[in-house]
C-alpha positions as CSV (number, residue, x, y, z in Angstrom):
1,X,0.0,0.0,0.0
2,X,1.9,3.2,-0.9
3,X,2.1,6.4,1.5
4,X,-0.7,9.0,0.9
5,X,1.0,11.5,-1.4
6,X,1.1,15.4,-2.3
7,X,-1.3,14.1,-5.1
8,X,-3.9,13.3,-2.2
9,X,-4.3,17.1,-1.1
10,X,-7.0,18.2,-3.8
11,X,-9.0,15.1,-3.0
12,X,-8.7,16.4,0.7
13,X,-9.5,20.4,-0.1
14,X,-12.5,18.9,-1.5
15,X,-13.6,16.4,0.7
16,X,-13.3,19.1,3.6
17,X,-15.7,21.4,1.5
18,X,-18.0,18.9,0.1
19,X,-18.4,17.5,4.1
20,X,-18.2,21.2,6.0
21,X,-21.6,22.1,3.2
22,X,-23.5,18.6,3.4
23,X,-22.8,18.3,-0.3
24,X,-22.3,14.5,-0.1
25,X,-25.5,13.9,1.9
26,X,-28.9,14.9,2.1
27,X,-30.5,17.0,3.9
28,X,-30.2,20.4,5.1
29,X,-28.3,19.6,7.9
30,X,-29.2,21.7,10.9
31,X,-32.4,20.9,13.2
32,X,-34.2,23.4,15.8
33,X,-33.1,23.2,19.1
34,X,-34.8,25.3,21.2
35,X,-35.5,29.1,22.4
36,X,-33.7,31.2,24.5
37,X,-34.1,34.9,25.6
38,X,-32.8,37.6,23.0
39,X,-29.6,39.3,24.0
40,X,-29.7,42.4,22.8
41,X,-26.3,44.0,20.9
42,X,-25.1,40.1,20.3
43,X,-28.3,38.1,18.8
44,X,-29.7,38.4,14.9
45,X,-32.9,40.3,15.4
46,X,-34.4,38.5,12.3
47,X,-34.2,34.9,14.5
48,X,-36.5,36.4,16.7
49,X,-39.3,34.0,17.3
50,X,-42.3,36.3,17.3
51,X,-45.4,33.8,18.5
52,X,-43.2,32.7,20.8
53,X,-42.2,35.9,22.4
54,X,-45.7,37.3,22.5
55,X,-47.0,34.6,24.5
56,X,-44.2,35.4,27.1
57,X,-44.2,39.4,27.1
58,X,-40.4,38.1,26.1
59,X,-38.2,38.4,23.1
60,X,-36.6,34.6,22.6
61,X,-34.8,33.4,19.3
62,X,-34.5,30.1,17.5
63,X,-31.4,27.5,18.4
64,X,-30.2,25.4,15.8
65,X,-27.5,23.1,16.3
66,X,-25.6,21.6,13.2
67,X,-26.9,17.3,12.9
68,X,-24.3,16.6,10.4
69,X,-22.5,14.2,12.8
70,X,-22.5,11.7,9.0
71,X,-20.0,9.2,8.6
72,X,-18.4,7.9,5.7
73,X,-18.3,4.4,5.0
74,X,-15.9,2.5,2.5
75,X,-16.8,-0.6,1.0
76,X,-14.3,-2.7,-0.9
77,X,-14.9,-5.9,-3.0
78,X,-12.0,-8.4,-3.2
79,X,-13.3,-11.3,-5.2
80,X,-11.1,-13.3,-7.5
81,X,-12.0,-10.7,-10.6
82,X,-10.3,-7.8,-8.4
83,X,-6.7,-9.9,-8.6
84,X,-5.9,-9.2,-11.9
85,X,-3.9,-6.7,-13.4
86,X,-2.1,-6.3,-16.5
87,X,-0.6,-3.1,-15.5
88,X,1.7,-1.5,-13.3
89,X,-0.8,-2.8,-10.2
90,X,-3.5,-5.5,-9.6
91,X,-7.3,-4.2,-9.2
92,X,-6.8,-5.0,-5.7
93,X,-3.9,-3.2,-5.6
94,X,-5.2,-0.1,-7.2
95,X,-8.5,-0.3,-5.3
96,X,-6.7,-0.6,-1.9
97,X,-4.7,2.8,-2.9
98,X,-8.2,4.3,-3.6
99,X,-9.6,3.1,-0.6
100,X,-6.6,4.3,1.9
101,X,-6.5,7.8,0.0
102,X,-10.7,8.3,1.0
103,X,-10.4,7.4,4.2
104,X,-7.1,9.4,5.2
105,X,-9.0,12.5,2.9
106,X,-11.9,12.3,5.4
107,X,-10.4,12.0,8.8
108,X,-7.9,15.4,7.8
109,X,-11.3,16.4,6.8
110,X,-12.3,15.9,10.8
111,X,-15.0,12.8,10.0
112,X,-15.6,9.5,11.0
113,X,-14.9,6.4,8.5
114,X,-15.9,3.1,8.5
115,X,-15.0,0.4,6.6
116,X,-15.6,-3.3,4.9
117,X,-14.2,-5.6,2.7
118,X,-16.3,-8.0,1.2
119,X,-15.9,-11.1,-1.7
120,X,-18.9,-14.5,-1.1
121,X,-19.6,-12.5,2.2
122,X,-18.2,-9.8,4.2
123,X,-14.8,-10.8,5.7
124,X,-14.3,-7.6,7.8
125,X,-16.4,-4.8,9.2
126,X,-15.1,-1.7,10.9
127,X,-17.7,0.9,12.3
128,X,-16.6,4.3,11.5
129,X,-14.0,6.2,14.0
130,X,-12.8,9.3,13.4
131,X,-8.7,8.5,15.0
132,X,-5.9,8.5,12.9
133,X,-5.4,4.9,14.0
134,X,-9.0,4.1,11.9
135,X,-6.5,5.2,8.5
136,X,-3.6,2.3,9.8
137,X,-6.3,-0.3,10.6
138,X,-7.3,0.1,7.4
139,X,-3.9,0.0,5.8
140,X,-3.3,-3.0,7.7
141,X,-6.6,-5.0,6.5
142,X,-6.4,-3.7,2.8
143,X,-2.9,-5.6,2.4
144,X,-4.1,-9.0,4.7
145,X,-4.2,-11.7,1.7
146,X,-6.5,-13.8,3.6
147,X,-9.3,-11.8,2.8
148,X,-9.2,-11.7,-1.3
149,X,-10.5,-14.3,-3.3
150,X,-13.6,-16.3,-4.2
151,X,-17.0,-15.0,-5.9
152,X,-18.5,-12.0,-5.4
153,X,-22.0,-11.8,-3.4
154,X,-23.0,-8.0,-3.7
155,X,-26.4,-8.6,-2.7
156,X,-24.6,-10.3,0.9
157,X,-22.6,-6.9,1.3
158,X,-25.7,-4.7,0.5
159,X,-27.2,-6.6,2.7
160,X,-24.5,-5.8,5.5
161,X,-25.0,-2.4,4.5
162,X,-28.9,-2.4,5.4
163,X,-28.7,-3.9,8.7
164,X,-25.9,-2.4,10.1
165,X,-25.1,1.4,8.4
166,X,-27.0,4.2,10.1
167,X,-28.8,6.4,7.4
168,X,-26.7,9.5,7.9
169,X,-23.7,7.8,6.3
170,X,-22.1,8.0,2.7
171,X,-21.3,4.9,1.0
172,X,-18.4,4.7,-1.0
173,X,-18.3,1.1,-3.0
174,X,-15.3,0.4,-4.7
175,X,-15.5,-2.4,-7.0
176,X,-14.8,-3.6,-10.7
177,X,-19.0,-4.7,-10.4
178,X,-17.8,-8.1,-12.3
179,X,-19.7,-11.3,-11.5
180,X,-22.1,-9.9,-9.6
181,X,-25.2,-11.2,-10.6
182,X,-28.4,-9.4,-10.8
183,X,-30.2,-10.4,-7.2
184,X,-28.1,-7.4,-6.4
185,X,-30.4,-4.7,-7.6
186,X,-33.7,-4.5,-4.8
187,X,-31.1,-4.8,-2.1
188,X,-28.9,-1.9,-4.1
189,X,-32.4,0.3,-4.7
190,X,-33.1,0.0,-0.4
191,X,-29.3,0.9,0.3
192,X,-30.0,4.1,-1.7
193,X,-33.3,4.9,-0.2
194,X,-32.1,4.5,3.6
195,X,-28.6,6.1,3.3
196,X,-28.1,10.0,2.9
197,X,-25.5,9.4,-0.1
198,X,-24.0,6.5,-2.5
199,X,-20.9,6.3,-4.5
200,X,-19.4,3.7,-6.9
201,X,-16.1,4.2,-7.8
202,X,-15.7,1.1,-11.2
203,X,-12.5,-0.1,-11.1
204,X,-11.4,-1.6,-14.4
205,X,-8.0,-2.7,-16.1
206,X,-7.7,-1.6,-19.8
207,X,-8.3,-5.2,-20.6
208,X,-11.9,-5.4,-18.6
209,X,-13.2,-2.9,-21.3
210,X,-11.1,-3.4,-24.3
211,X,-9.4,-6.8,-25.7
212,X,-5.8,-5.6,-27.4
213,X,-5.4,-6.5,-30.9
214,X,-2.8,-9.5,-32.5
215,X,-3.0,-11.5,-29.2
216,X,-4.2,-14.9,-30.6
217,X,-5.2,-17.9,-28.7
218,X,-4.7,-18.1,-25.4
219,X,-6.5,-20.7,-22.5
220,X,-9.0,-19.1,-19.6
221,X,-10.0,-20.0,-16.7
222,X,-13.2,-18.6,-14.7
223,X,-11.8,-16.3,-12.1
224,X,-14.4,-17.4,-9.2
225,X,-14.5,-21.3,-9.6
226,X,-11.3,-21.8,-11.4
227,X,-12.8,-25.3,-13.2
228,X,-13.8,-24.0,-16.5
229,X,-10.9,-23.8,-19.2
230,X,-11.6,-22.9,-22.6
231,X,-9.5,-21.9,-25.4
232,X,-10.0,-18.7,-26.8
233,X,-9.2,-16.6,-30.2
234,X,-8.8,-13.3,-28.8
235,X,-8.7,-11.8,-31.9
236,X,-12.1,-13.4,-33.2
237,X,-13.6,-12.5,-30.1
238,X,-12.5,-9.1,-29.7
239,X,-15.4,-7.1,-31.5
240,X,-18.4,-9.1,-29.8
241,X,-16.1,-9.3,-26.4
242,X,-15.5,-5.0,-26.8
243,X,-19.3,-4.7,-27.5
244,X,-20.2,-7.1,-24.1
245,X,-17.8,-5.2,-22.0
246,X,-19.6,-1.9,-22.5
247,X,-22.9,-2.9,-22.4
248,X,-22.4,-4.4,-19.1
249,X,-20.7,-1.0,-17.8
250,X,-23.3,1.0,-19.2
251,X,-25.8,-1.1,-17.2
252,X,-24.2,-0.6,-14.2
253,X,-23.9,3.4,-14.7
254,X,-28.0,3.3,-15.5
255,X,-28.5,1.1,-12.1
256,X,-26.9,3.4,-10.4
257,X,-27.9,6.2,-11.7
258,X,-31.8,5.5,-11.6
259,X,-31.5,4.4,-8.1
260,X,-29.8,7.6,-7.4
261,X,-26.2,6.7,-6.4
262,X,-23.6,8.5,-8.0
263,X,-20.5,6.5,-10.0
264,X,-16.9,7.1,-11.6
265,X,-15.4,5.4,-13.6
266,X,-11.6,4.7,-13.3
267,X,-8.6,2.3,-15.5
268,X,-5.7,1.5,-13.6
269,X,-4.0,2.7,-16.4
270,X,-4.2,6.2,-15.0
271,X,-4.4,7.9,-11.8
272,X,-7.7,8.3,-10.0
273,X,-7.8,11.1,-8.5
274,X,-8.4,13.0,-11.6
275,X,-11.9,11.6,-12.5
276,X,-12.3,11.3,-8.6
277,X,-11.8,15.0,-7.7
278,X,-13.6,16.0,-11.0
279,X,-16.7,14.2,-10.1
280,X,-16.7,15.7,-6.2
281,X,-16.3,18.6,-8.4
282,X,-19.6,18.9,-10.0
283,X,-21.6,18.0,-6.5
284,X,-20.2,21.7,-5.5
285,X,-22.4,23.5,-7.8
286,X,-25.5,21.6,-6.2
């Protein structure tokens, strides 16, 4: 897992915005919480609660008291699809860096973050903490091989979410979404609707979205049960392979997007806190 880097700051500036304004959540963030007597000279004459006062022959203004008190929560799949790389770093790899560099971002940014890795079930659940030893805990768990591998059961790790995520959290998912069914999607759709904000962040290698041309034959194996092999023309396959691998990201983005979760889409090709910072970007106009 490397250090959290100079790069990191912008996603941090950001995150301390997007989190001091509610952006990430909904909501408006502050509830009444109570009167008190009007101090003349140091009070907002305009908070004055009129009816109030009246009824007392006293001048008393409205208390609010900020309810952020959200927490972030980081969700990262390591099924068998996630170990594989053909660049510089594994999915894994690159997803653990993505996953260390949110949560450090949010406790600079003064906020609690939890945190779970998941594959057939969830192997490890953290409830959010706002300590700096939350970040190394983290660290430590993202690099522990003993929980990567296996299929991937979203629906088990939305499921997680539902029963043990309060609603004012953020959800960060970070995932390649491959092999994961479709039972996912009612479980998805109630995650959405309880929790005040959800965010995918697709990790793919170039090769999840694009076969390379003049590769030939070469023998496969299915990455979660490892006992089918087939031989494979790559270069026949390509075009309807190419065509395949964008329909299934595109129907990912629309599930998302109708349910009302946000997503970005990332290549560990490149870096991520590009697409990353420009998408937390466009929630500040909101």
């Amino acid at each position: 897992m490397e250090e959290v880097d100079a790069n990191i700051k912008e996603l941090v500036d950001i995150f301390k915005f997007l989190l001091k304004y509610n952006v990430l959540f909904r909501g408006s963030g502050i509830e009444f919480a109570g009167l008190r007597e009007y101090v003349a000279g140091e009070d907002d004459a305009t908070k004055i609660d009129w009816k109030a006062s009246l009824r007392s022959n006293k001048l008393y203004v409205k208390q609010y008291e900020d309810e952020r008190n959200l927490d972030i929560f980081i969700m990262v799949d390591t099924s068998a699809s996630m170990v594989f790389g053909t660049q510089s770093k594994l999915k894994s790899e690159y997803a653990a860096t993505v996953a260390g560099s949110i949560a450090y971002a949010c406790i600079e940014s003064g906020d609690n973050v939890g945190f779970a890795m998941f594959s057939d079930s969830v192997k490890i659940s953290l409830p959010p903490s706002g300590d700096i030893t939350q970040y190394y805990i983290i660290l430590k768990n993202l690099v522990d091989p003993r929980f990567y591998g296996g299929p991937c059961n979203f629906e088990a790790a939305m499921s997680h979410v539902l029963n043990s995520i309060t609603d004012k959290t953020a959800l960060f998912i970070i995932s390649d979404f491959i092999g994961i069914g479709t039972g996912w999607k009612n479980s998805f759709k109630a995650v959405c609707g309880k929790l005040d904000g959800v965010f995918g962040i697709m990790v793919r290698d170039i090769v999840d979205s694009e076969l390379p041309e003049g590769v030939g034959t070469m023998r496969f194996s299915d990455p979660f049960t490892e006992d089918k092999v087939m031989t494979v023309n790559l270069d026949r396959a390509k075009k309807d392979f190419d065509r395949e691998a964008a329909l299934q990201e595109l129907n990912i983005e629309r599930e998302f997007t109708n349910s009302g979760a946000g997503l970005v889409r990332v290549h560990t090709n490149e870096p991520f806190t590009k697409p990353l910072v420009k998408y937390l970007q466009t929630l500040q106009s909101f």
